[in-house]
C-alpha positions as CSV (number, residue, x, y, z in Angstrom):
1,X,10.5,-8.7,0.6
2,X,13.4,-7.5,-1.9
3,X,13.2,-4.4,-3.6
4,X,11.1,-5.1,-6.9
5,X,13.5,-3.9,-10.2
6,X,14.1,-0.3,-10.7
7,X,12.0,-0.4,-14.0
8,X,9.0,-1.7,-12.7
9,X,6.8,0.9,-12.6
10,X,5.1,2.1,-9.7
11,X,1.8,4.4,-10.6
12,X,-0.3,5.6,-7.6
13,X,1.8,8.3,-5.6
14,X,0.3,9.1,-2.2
15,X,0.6,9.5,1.7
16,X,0.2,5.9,3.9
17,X,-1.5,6.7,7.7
18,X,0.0,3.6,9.3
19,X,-2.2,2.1,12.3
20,X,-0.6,2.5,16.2
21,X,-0.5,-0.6,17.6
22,X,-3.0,0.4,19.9
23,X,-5.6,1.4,17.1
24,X,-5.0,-2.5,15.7
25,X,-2.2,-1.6,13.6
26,X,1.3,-3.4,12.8
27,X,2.1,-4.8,16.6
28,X,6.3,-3.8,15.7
29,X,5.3,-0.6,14.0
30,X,5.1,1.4,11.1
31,X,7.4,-1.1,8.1
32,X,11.1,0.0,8.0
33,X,11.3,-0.3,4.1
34,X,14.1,1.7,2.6
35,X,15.5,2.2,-0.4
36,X,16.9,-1.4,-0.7
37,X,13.8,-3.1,0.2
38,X,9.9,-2.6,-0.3
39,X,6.8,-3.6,1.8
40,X,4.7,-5.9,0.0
41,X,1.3,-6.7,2.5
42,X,-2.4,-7.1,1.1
43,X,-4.9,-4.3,0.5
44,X,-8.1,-3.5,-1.2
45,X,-10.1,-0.7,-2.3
46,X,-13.1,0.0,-0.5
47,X,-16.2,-0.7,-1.1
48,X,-14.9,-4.0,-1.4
49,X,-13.1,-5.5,1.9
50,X,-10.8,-8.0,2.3
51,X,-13.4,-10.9,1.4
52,X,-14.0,-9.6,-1.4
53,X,-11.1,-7.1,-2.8
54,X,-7.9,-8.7,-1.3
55,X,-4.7,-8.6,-3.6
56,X,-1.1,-7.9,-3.3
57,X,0.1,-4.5,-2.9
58,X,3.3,-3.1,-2.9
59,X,4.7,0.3,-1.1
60,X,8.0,1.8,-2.2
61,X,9.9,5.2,-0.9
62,X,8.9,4.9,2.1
63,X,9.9,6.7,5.2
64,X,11.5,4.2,7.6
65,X,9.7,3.5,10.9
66,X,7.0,6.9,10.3
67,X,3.7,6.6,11.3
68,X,2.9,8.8,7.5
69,X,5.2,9.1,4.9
70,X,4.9,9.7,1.3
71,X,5.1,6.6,-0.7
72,X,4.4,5.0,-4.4
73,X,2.1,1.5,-4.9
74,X,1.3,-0.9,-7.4
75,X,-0.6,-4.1,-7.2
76,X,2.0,-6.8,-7.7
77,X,-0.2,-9.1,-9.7
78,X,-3.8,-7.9,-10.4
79,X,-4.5,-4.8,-13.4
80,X,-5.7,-1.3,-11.8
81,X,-9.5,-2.4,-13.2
82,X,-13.0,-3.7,-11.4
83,X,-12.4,-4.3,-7.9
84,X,-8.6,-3.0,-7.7
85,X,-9.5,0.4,-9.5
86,X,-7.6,3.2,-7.9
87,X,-7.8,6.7,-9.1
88,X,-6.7,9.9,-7.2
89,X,-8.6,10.5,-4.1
90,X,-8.9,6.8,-3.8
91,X,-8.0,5.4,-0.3
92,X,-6.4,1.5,-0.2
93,X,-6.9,-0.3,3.0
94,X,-3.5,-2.0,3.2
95,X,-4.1,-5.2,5.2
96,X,-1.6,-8.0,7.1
97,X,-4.1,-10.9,6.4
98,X,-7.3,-9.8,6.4
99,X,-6.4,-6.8,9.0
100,X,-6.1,-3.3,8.4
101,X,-2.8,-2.3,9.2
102,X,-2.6,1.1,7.4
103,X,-4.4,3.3,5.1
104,X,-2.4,4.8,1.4
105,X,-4.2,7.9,0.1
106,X,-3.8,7.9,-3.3
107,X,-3.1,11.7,-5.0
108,X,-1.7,10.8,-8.2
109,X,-2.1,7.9,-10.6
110,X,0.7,7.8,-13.6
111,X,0.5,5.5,-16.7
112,X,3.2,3.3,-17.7
């Protein structure tokens, strides 16, 4: 995916624990998103799973290749509300398909 515009804001600040391959993670690896490009996947927000919570979810500022970085996230399309609430402590299951690939612990949530 390209890098969505600067001025798009991205709310939840947090840490993402990507998946080895051998835990049933990302068979090439953590993403290698850098500062030109982000890493859009699916994710939800337990208790929901990906039948019921799936949406598109975007990760910015990551560290290329690490198995945990710091990174920001949004939901591309949905509003942080229901299903998709995410608050600090909040964990998102970020999914390729319906898999968990990787897991974004959320610390901080910023408005607008």
């Amino acid at each position: 995916m390209a890098k969505l515009p600067d001025d798009v804001p991205f709310p939840f600040r947090g840490r993402v624990v990507w998946l080895t391959a051998e835990q049933g993670g990302r068979s090439s690896g953590p993403p290698r998103a850098d500062d030109k490009v982000d890493y859009a996947a699916n994710a939800f927000v337990p208790p929901h799973t990906a039948q019921s919570g799936l949406a598109s979810f975007v990760l910015r500022n990551l560290t290329p290749g690490a198995l945990v970085s710091l990174a920001e996230g949004r939901w591309l399309v949905v509003e942080n509300a229901g299903p998709y609430q995410i608050e600090p402590g909040t964990v998102v299951v970020i999914t390729e398909g319906s898999k968990p690939v990787g897991y974004f612990h959320v610390e901080d949530v910023r408005s607008g």
